[in-house]
SEKEKOL-943906 format. One record per residue: residue in three letters; x, y negated, z negated of N, C-alpha, C in turn; residue number from 1. Coordinates in pm, whole numbers, plus 50000, padded with zeros to 5 digits. Example, Ala and Ser with C-alpha at 12.3 -4.5 7.8 and 13.67 -1.06 7.14 Angstrom:
2
VEXBA   nuke     n_x     n_y     n_z    ca_x    ca_y    ca_z     c_x     c_y     c_z   palo
VEXBA    Ala   51319   50569   49220   51230   50450   49220   51320   50330   49220      1
VEXBA    Ser   51285   50225   49292   51367   50106   49286   51290   49997   49213      2
# end
This chain:
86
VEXBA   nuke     n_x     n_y     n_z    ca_x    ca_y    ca_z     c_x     c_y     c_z   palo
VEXBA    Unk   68119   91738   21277   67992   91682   21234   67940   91582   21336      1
VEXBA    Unk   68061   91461   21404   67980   91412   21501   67909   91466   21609      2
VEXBA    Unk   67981   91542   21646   67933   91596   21768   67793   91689   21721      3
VEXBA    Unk   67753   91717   21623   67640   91802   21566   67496   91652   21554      4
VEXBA    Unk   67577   91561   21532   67498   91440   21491   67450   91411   21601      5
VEXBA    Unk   67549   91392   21728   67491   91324   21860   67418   91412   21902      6
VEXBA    Unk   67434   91564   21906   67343   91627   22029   67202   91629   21926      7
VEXBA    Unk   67181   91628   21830   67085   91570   21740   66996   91479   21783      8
VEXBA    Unk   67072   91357   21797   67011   91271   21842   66985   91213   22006      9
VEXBA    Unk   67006   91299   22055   66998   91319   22263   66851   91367   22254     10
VEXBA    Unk   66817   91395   22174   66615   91426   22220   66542   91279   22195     11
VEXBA    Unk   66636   91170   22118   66525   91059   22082   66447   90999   22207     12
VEXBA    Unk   66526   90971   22316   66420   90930   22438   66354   90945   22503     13
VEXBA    Unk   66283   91140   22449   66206   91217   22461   66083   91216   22361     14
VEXBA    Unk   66057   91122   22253   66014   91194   22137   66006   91055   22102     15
VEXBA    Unk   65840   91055   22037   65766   90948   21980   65713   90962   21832     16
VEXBA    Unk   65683   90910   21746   65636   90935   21631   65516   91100   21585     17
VEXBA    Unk   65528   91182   21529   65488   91272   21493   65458   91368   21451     18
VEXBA    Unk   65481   91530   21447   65471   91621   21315   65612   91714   21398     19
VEXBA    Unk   65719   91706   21338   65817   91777   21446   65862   91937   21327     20
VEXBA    Unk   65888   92005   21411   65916   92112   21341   66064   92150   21345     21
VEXBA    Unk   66150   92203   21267   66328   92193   21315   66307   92397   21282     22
VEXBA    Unk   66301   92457   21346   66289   92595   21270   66443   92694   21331     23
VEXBA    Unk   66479   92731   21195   66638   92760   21190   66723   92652   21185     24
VEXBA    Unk   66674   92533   21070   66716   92416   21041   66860   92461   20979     25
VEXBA    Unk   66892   92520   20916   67089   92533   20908   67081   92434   20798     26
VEXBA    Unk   67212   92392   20828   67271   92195   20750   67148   92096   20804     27
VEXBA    Unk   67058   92136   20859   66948   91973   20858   66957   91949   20997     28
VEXBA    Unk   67041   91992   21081   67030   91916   21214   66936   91986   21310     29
VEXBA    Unk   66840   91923   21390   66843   91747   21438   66730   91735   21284     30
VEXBA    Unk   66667   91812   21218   66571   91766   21142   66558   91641   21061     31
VEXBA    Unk   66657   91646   20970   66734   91540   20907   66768   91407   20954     32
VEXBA    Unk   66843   91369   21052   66859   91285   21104   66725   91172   21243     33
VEXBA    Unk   66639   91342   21218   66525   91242   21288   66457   91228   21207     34
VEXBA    Unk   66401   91238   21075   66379   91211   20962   66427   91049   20926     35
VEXBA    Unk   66525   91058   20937   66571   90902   20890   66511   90830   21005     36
VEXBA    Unk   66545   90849   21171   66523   90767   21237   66349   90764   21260     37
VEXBA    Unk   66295   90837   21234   66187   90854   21264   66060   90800   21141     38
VEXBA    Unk   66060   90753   21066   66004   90748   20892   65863   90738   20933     39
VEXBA    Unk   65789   90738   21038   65647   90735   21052   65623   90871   21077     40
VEXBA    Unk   65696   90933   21084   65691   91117   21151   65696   91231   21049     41
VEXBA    Unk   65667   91347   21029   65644   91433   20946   65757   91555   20994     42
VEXBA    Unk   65895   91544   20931   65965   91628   20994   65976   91765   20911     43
VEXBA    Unk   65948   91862   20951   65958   92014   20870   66084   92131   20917     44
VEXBA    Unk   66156   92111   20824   66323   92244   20829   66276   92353   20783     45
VEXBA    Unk   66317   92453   20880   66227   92549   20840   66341   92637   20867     46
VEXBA    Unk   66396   92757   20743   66486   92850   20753   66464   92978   20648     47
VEXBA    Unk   66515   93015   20692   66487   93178   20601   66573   93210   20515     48
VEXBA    Unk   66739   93137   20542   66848   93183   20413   66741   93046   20314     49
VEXBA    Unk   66757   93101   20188   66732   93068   20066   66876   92943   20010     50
VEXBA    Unk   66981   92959   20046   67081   92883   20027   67072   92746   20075     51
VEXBA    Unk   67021   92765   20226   66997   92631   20332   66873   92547   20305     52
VEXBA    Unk   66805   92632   20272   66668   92525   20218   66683   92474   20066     53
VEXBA    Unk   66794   92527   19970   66819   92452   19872   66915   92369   19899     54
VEXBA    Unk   66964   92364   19995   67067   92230   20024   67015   92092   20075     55
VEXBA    Unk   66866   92183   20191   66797   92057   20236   66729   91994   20170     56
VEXBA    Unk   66677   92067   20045   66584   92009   19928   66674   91908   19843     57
VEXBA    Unk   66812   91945   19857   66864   91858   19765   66885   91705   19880     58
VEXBA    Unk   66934   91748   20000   66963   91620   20116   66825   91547   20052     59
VEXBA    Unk   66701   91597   20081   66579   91559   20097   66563   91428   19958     60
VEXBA    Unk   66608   91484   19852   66574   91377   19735   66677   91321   19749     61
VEXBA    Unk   66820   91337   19730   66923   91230   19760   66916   91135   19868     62
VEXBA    Unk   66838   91165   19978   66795   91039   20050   66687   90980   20060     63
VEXBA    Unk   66598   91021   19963   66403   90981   19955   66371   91014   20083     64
VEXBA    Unk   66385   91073   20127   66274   91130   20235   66216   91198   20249     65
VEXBA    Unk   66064   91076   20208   65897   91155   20198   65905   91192   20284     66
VEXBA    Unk   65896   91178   20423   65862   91257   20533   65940   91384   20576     67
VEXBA    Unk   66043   91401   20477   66099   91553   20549   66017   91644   20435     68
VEXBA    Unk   65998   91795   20483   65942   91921   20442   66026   92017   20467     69
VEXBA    Unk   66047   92061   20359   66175   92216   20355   66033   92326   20302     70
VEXBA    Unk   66079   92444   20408   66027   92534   20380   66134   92673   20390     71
VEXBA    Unk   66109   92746   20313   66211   92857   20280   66138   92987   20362     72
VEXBA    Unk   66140   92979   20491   66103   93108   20536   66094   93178   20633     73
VEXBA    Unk   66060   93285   20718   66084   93310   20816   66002   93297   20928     74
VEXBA    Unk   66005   93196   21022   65936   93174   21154   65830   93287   21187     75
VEXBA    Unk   65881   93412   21195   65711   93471   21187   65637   93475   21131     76
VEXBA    Unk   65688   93464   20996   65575   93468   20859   65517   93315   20839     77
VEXBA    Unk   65578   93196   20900   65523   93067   20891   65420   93080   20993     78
VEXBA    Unk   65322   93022   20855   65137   92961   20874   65092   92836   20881     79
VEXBA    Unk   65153   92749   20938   65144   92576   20922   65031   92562   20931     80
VEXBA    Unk   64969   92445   20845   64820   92401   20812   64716   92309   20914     81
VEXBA    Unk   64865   92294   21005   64837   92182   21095   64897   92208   21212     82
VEXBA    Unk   64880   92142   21328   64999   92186   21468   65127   92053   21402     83
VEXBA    Unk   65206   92145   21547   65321   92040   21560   65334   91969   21691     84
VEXBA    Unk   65373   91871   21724   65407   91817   21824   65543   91829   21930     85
VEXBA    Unk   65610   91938   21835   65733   92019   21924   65803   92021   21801     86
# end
């Protein structure tokens, strides 16, 4: 898990407040954890197993984080309403 945590967090000195997309989010990583570090930013996990996005939905309320977005689906079929910033 650490080592999933750090390379997670090796993009922060790249990356400023904004709409980030995690697509083939898994267990949450980096989504999750830039979520916490990030709380002015709009982070979206985006996966297609049905299992993984009910796990992130549950991470998501067990840690109040308004700013993360679980979506259950598959990268080609995702229509975001808005851009992302990477």
């Amino acid at each position: 898990v650490s080592r999933h945590l750090l390379d997670s967090l090796s993009v922060m000195p790249f990356i400023e407040n904004g709409r980030w997309l995690d697509v083939g989010s898994g267990g949450g990583m980096p989504g999750i954890p830039l979520a916490i570090l990030f709380p002015e930013s709009q982070v979206t996990c985006l996966d297609s197993n049905g299992k993984k996005t009910r796990f992130l939905t549950q991470v998501k309320l067990e840690l109040k984080q308004d700013n993360l977005q679980v979506i259950h689906s598959r990268v080609e079929e995702f229509r975001p309403e808005q851009a992302f910033n990477g």
